[in-house]
matplotlib code that plots the C-alpha trace (Angstrom):
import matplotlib.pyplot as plt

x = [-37.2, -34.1, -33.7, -30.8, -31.6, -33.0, -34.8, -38.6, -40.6, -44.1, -45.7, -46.1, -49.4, -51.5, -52.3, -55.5, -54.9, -54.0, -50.6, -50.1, -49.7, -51.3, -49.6, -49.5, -48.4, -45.2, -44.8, -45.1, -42.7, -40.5, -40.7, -40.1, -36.8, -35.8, -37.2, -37.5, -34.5, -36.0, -39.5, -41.6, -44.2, -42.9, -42.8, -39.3, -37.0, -34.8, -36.5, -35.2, -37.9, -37.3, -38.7, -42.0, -42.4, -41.8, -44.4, -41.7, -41.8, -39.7, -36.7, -36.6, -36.0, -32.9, -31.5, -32.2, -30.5, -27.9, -26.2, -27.6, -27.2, -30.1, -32.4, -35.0, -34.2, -37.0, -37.2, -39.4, -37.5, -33.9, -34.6, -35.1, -32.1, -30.0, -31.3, -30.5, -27.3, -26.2, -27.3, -25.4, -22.0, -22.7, -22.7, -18.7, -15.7, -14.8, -17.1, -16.9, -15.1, -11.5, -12.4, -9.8, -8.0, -7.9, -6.7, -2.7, -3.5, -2.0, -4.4, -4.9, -4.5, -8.0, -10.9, -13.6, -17.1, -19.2, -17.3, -17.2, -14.3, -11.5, -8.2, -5.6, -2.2, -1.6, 1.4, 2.6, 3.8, 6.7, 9.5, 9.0, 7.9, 9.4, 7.2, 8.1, 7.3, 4.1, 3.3, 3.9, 2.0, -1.0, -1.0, -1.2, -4.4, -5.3, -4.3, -6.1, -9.2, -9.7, -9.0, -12.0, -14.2, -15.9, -15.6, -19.3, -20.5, -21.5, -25.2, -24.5, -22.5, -25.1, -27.7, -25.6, -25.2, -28.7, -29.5, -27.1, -28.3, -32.1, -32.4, -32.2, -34.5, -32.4, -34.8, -33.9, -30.5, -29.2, -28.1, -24.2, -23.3, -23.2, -19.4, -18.4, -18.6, -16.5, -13.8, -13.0, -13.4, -10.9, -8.5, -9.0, -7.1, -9.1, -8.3, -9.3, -13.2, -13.6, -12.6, -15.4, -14.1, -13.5, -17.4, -19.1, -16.5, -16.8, -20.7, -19.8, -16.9, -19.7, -22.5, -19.7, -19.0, -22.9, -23.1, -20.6, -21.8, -25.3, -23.7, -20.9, -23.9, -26.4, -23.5, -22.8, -26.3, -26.7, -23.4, -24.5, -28.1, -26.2, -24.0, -27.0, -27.6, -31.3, -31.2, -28.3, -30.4, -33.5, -31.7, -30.3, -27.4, -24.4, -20.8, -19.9, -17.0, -13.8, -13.1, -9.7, -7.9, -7.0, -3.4, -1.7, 1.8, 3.3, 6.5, 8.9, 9.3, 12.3, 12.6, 9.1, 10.2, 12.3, 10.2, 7.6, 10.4, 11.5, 8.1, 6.8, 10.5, 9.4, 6.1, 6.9, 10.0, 9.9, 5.9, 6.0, 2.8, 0.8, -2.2, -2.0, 1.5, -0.5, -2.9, 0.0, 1.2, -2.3, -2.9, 0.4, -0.2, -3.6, -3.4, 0.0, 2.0, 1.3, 2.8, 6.5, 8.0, 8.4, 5.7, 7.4, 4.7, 2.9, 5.9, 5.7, 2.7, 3.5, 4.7, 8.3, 11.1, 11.3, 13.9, 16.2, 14.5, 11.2, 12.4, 14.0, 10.6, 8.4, 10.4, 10.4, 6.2, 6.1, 8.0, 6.3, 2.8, 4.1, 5.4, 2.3, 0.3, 2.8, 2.5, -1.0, -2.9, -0.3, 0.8, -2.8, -4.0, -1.5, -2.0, -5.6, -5.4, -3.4, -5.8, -8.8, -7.0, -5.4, -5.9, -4.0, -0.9, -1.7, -0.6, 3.6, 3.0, 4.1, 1.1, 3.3, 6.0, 8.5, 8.1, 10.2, 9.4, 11.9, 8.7, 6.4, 9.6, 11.2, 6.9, 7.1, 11.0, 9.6, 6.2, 8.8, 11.2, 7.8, 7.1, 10.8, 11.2, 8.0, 9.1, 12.5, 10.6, 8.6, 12.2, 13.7, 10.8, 11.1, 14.8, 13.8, 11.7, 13.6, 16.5, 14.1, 12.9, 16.4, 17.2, 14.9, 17.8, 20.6, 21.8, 23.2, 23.0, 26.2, 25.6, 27.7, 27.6, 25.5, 22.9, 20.0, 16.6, 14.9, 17.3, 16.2, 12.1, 11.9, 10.8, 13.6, 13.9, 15.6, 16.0, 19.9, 20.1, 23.0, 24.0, 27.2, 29.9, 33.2, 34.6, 32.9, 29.2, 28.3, 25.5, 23.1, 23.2, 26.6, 26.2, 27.7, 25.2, 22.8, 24.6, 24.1, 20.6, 20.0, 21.9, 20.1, 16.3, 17.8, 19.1, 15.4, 14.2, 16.1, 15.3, 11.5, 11.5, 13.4, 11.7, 8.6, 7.7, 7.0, 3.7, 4.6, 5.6, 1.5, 0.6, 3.0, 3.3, 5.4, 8.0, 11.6, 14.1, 16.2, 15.3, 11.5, 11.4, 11.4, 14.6, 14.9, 17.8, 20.7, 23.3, 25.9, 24.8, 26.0, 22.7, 22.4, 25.9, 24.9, 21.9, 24.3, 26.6, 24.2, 22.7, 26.4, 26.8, 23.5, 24.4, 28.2, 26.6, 24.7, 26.7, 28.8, 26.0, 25.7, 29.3, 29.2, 26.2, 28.3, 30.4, 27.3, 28.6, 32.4, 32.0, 30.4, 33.2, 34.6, 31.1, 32.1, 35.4, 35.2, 37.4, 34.2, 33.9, 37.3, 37.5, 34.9, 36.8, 39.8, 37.9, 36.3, 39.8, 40.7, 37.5, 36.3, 33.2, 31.9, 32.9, 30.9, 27.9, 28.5, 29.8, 26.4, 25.0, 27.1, 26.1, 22.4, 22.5, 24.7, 21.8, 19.4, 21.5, 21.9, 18.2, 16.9, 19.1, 17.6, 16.0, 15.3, 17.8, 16.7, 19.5, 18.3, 18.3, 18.6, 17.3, 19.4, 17.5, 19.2, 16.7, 19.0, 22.4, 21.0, 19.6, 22.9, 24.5, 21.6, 22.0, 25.8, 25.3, 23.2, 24.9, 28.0, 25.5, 24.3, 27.7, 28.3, 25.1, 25.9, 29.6, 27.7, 25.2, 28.3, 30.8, 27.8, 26.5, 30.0, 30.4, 27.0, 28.3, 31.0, 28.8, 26.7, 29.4, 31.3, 27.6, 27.2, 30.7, 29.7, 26.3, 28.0, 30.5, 28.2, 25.6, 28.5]
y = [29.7, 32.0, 33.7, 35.3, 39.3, 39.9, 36.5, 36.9, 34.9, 34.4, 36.1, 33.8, 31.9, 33.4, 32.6, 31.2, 28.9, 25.9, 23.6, 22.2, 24.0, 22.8, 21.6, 23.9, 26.7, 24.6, 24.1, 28.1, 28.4, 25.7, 27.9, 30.8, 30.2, 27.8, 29.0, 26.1, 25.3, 22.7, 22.8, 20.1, 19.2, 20.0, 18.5, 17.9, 16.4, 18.8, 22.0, 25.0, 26.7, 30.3, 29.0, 28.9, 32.4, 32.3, 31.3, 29.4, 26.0, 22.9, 24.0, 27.8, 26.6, 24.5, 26.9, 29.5, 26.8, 26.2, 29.9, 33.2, 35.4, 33.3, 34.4, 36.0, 34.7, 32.3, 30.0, 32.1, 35.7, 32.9, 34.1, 38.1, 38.4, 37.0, 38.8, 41.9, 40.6, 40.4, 43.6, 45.3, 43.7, 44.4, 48.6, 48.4, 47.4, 50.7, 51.0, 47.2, 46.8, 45.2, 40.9, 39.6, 37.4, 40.6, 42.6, 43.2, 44.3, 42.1, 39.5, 38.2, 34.4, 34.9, 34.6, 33.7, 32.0, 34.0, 36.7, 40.7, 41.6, 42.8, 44.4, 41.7, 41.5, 41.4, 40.2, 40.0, 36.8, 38.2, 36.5, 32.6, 32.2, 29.3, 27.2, 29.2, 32.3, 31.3, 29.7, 33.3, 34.7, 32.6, 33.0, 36.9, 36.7, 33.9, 36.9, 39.6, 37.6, 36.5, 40.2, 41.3, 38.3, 37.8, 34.3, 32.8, 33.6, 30.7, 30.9, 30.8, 27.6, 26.1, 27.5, 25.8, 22.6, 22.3, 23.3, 20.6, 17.9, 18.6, 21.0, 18.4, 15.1, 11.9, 11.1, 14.2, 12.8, 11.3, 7.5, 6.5, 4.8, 0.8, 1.4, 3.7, 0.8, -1.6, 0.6, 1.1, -2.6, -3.6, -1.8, -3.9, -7.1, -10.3, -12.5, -9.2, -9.5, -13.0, -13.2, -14.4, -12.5, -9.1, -9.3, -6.4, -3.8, -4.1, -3.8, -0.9, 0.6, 0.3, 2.3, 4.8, 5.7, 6.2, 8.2, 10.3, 10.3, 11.4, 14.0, 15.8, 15.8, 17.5, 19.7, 20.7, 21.3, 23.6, 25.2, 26.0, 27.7, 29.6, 31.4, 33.6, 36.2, 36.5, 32.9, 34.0, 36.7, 34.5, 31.5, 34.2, 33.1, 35.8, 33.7, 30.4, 28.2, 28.9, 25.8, 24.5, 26.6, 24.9, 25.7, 24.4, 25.1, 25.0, 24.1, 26.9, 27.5, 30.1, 28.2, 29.3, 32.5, 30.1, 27.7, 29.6, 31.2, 27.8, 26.3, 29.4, 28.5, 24.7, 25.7, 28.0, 25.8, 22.1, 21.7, 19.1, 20.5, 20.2, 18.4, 16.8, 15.7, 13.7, 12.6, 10.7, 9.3, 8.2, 6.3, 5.1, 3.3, 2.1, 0.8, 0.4, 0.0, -4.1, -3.9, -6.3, -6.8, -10.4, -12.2, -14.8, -16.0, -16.7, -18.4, -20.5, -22.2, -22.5, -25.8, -25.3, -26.3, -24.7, -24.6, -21.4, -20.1, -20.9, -19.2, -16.2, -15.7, -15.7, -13.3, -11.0, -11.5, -10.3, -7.6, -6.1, -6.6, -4.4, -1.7, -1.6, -1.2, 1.6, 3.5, 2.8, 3.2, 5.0, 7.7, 8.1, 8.9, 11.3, 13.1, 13.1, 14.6, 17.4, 18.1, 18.2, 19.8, 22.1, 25.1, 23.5, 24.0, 26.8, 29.3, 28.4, 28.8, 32.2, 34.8, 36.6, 35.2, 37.3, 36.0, 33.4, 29.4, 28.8, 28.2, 25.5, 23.7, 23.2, 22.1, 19.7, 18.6, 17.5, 15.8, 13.6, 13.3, 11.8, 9.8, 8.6, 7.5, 5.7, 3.5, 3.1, 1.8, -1.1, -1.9, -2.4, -4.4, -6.7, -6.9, -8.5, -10.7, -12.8, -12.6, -14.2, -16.5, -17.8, -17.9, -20.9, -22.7, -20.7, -23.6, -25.0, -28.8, -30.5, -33.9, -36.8, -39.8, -41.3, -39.6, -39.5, -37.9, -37.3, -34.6, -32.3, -31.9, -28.2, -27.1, -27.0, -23.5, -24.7, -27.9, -28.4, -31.5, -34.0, -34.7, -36.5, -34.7, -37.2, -38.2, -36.3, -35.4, -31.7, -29.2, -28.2, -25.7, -25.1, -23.2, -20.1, -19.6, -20.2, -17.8, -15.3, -15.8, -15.4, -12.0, -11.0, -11.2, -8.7, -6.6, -7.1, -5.5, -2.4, -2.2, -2.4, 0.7, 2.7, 5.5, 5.8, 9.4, 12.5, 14.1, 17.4, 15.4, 15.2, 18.6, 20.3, 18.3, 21.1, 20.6, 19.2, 18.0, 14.9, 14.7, 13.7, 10.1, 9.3, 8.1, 4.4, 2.0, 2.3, -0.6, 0.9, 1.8, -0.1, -1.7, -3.4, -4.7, -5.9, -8.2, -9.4, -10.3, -12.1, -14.0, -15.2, -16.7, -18.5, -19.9, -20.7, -23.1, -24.8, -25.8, -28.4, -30.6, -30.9, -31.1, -34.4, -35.8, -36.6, -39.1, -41.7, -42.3, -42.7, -46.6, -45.9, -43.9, -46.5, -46.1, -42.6, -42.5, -45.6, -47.6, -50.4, -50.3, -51.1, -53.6, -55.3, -55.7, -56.5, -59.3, -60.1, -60.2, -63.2, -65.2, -66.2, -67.5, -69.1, -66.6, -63.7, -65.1, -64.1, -60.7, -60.3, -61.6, -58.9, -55.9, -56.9, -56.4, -52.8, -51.6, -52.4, -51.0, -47.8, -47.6, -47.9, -44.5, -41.2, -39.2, -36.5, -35.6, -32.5, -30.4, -27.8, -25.0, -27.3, -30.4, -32.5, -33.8, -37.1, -38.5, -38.1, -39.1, -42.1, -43.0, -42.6, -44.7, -47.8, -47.2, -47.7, -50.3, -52.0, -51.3, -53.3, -56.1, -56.2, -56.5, -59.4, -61.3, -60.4, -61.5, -64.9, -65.4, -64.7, -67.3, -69.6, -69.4, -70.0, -73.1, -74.3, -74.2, -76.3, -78.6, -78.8, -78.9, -82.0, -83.7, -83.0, -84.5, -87.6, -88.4, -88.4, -90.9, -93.5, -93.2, -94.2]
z = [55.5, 55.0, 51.8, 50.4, 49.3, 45.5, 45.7, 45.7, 48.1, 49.1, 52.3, 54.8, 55.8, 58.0, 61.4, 60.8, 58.3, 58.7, 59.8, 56.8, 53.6, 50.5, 47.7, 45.4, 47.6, 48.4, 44.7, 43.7, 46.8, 45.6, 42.3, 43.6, 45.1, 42.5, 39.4, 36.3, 34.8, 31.9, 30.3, 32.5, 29.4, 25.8, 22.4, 22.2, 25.3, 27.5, 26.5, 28.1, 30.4, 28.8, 25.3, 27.4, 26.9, 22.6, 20.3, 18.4, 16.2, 17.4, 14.9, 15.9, 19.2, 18.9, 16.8, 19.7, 22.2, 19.8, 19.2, 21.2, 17.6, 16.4, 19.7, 17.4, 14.1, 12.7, 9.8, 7.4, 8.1, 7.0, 3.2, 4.0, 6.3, 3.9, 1.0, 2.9, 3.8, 0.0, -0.9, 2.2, 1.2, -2.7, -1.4, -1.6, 0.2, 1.1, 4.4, 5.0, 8.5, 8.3, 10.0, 11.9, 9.2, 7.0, 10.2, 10.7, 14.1, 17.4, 18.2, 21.9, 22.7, 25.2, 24.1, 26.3, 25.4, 28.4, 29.4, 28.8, 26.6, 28.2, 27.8, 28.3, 26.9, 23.3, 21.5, 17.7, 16.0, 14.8, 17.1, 18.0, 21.9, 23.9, 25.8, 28.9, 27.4, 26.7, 29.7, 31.2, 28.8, 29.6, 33.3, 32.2, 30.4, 33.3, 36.1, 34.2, 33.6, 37.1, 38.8, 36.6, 37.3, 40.0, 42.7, 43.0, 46.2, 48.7, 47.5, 43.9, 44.6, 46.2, 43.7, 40.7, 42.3, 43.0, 38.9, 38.2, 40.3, 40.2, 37.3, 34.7, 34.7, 33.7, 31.3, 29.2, 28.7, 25.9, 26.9, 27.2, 24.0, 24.4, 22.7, 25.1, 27.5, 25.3, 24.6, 28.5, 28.9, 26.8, 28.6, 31.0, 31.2, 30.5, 33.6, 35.7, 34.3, 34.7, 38.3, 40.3, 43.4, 41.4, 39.7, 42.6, 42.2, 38.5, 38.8, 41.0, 38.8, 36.0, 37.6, 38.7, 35.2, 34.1, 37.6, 36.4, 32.4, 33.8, 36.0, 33.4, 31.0, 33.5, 34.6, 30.6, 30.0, 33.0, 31.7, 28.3, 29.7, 31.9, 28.8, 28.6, 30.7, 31.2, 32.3, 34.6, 36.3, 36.2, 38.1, 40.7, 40.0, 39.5, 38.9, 38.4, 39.3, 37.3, 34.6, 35.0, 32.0, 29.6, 27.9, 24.8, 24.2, 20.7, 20.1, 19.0, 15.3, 14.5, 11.3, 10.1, 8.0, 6.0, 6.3, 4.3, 1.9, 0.8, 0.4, -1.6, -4.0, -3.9, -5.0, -8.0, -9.0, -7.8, -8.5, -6.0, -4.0, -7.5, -7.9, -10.9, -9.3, -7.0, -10.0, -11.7, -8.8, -7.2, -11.2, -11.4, -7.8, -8.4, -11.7, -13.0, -10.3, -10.1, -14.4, -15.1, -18.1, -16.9, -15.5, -13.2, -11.4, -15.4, -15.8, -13.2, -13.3, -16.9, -18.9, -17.6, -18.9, -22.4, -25.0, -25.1, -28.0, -26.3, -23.4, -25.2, -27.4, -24.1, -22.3, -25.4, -25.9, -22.1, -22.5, -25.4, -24.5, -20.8, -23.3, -25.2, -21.7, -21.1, -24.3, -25.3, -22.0, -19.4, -21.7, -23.0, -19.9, -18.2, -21.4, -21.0, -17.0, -18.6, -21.6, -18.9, -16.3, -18.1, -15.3, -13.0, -15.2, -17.8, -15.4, -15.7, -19.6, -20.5, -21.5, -24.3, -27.0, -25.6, -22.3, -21.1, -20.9, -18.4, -15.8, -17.9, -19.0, -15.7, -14.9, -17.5, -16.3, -12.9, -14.8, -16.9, -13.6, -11.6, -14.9, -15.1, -11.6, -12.1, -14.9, -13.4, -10.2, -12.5, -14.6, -11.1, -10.2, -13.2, -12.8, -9.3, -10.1, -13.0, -10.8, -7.6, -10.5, -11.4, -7.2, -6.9, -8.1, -5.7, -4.3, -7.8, -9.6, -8.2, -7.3, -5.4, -7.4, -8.5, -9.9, -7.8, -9.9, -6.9, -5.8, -7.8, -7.8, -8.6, -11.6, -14.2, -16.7, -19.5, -21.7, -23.5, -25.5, -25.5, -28.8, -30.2, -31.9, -32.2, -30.4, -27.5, -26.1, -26.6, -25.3, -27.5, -27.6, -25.4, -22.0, -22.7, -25.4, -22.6, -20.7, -23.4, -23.5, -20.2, -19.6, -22.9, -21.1, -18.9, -21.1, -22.9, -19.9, -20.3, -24.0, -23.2, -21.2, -23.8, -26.3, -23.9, -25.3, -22.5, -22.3, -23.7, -27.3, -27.2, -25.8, -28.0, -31.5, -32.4, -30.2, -31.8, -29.5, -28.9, -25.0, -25.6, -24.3, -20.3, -18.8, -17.3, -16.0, -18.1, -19.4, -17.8, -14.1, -11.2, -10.1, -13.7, -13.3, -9.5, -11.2, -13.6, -11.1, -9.2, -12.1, -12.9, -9.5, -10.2, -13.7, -12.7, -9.6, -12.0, -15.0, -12.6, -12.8, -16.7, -16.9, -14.2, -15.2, -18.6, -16.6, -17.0, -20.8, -19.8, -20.7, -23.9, -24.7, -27.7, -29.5, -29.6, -30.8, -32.9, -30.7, -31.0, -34.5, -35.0, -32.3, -34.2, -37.4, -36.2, -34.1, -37.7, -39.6, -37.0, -37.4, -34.4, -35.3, -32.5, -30.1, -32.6, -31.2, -27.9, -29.0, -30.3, -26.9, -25.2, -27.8, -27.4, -23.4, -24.4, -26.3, -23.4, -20.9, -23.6, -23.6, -20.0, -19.1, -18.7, -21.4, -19.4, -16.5, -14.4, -12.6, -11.4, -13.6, -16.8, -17.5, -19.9, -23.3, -23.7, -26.4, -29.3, -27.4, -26.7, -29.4, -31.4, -29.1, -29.8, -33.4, -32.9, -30.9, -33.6, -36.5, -34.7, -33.8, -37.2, -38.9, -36.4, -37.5, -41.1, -40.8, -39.5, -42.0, -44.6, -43.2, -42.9, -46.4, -47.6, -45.2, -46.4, -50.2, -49.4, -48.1, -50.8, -53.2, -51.5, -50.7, -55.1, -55.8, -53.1, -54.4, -58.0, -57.7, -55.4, -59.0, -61.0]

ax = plt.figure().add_subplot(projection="3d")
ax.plot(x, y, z, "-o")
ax.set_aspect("equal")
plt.show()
């Protein structure tokens, strides 16, 4: 056998023994000219073989394998070194050495895990590099590194590749991840793994990737035993192959100076970057964030349609029981996080009377801005919601004659009685005052989110200013007038319907204007007695048809209460029937007298 020079080898057999060696002579020759790399019997699985030499527990060896500072550190000497470690840093700052974060001196991009340090270029940070630049500047250190490192020779290639391939048992190794697997499967289109003709070069694909899992491991373990030199001079081996360098180019900043200028500005003036900033916003999302002043969906599954006062006191109970959430549990609480967390805010308050408060106001200003914008967001919210409630019924109540019921199955919002007011039928109450209570339940939404106090009312009680109460959607602002519009739209697409629907009592117009009752008395005044008896035939079947009609029309957005309306008209109807049948009964009576009277003055004369 050939060695290379520096390897030790055994002398060779002499003459007189015999052909074959014995096995353990070709095992300490084996060992000789590759020494160990792994512990062959230990407690613990791929056990590097220079712990052999240590008396050392389980734990004091991985932490040996783990960083080269801790080569002779153990367990029970952790407690001293530290100890001593305090008391050498409590000696002063004066002979403590400058680190590198506390350093203003240039610092090199290089720095490499196993090699001697070395005098490559340095730069400042003071000018932004482009991605050229420092591409050059790489390939530098790269240059530099590589005209002071050595290329492995021919034999320490082979003697690493051997390390690598035989060095580490595969039992040692930690087994691929099941996942790992999965993850590069599904990569893989479906119809590709369930073809029958591809199924042996996806075996074979498979066993390639835990060929090369078992190999890069091997390879990174061999690697990492190699960053320490004694095992480098043990293995015989002098240089490694070069890694392909790894470079990472950051994009050019020349905007960083101001960058930093304006954040440090926005830090002392706009308090966005505060914590308790993100406090208010992380309980305002979590808990109140969900909160209307209207609860449509409520509404919804409620017993809809109500009356207008029913429906004005509902919206009114919502929208105080959402401002006493708001004031008796929001405002609590944000008070509360500044009370506890008062650090986090203390430091804007001035230290002295004479200094100015220009700092914790204009704190405070973006607190009540945050706060504002919050309850702005749930007023908006709530404004969206009725109008999306009153949109169900978009598409408006005109009808094509005649009335159909079944066109109109949604749920109706509010109930307006027909009543009679002569000569005519009349809303009640009219539309425009359902108009005006409409547009009020927005306007109750606004009023709800007014006089919400600011925090600093509570932290400083002795505070006496007119701008202490958060600011919400106005009257006046163009996105209030936008929902109004919209809600007129609505409304003026759904009073046609009422308006039609009033047709159906055209022919029972004369019981309105008395046009019936007169007819009735002049019909009286010409006595017509056998033809009053079909009048009342012909009233009877009028109050029939009067009360088989609708009590309840829906239309939509309204739905017509024509309980009283009709029953006016039956009483109508029936107090002209009943002056018929009295009229009757009267002529009758009168005829019957006469009747009796002449039968009296007959009877008489035949007795005498």
């Amino acid at each position: 056998m050939s060695h290379s020079k520096g390897i030790p080898e055994l002398p060779p057999l002499p003459a007189s023994a015999s052909a074959v060696p014995s096995e353990l002579y070709q095992l300490v020759l084996k060992n000789s000219y590759y020494p160990p790399l792994m512990q062959q019997v230990s407690w613990t699985l791929a056990v590097p073989f220079k712990e052999q030499r240590y008396y050392r527990s389980p734990s004091d060896s991985i932490a040996n394998n783990y960083t080269l500072t801790a080569r002779d550190l153990k367990l029970k000497n952790v407690h001293k070194v530290e100890s001593s470690s305090m008391a050498s840093a409590s000696l002063g700052s004066a002979k403590s050495t400058p680190t590198l974060l506390n350093s203003s001196e240039p610092f090199s991009l290089y720095v490499p895990g196993h090699v001697p340090e070395l005098n490559v270029i340095h730069y400042t940070d003071n000018q932004p590099l482009t991605p050229e630049e420092q591409l050059v500047i790489m390939r530098l250190h790269e240059e530099k590194i590589y005209k002071q490192e050595k290329p492995p020779s021919e034999n320490d290639i082979e003697r690493y590749c051997y390390y690598i391939y035989n060095g580490v048992q595969e039992d040692m190794l930690a087994p691929q991840d099941k996942e790992v697997m999965n993850v590069i499967l599904k990569h893989i289109p479906a119809h590709i793994l369930t073809n029958p003709n591809l199924e042996n070069l996806l075996e074979s694909l498979k066993e390639e990737i835990k060929a090369d899992y078992r190999i890069n491991l091997m390879k990174a373990i061999v690697d990492y035993i190699l960053m320490d030199p004694t095992e480098r001079e043990r293995l015989f081996i002098g240089n490694t192959p070069r890694s392909f360098p790894q470079r990472v180019v950051r994009a050019p900043v020349p905007w960083h100076s101001s960058y930093e200028e304006v954040k440090s500005w926005n830090e002392s003036n706009l308090f966005t970057v505060n914590p308790l900033m993100h406090t208010l916003q992380q309980l305002w999302l979590s808990e109140y964030s969900h909160l209307r002043f209207v609860r449509t969906k409520e509404m919804l599954c409620g017993d809809l349609p109500l009356l207008p006062t029913e429906f004005k006191d509902l919206i009114r109970r919502h929208c105080v029981e959402a401002h006493d959430i708001l004031q008796n549990k929001w405002i609590p609480t944000c008070v509360s996080f500044f009370f506890d967390q008062r650090r986090k805010w203390l430091h804007f308050a001035p230290e002295h009377n004479c200094d100015s408060s220009q700092r914790v106001e204009s704190y405070f200003g973006s607190v009540a801005n945050l706060m504002s914008l919050q309850l702005r967001e749930m007023v908006i919210n709530s404004l969206e919601d009725l109008l999306a409630f009153f949109m169900i019924h978009k598409d408006g109540n005109d009808f094509t004659e005649p009335y159909q019921e079944m066109q109109f199955f949604v749920p109706q919002i509010l109930i307006v009685k027909l009543s009679v007011e002569e000569p005519k039928i009349v809303f009640e109450p009219p539309l425009k005052e359902c108009w005006d209570l409409i547009s009020h339940c927005f306007m109750e939404i606004l009023q709800s989110a007014e006089d919400l106090p600011k925090v600093e009312r509570f932290l400083f009680p002795e505070l006496n200013r007119d701008d202490l109460t958060l600011r919400t959607v106005k009257p006046d602002e163009l996105l209030f007038s936008e929902f109004v519009n919209k809600l007129e739209k609505i409304f003026e697409s759904n009073i046609l319907g009422p308006q039609k629907y009033l047709n159906v009592y055209r022919k029972y117009s004369d019981l309105l204007n008395s046009n019936a009752e007169q007819d009735i008395t002049d019909f009286l005044k010409e006595g017509h007695s056998l033809e009053a008896f079909s009048k009342i035939d012909s009233l009877t079947k009028l109050k029939r048809e009067i009360a088989s009609m609708h009590i309840t029309v829906p239309l939509a957005m309204f739905c017509l209460d024509a309980v009283q309306l009709n029953e006016e008209l039956c009483n109508r109807t029936q107090n002209l029937k009943d002056r018929l049948i009295e009229f009757e009964v009267m002529e009758n009576r009168t005829l019957n007298n006469r009747y009796l009277s002449l039968a009296c003055i007959v009877i008489a004369r035949c007795v005498d």
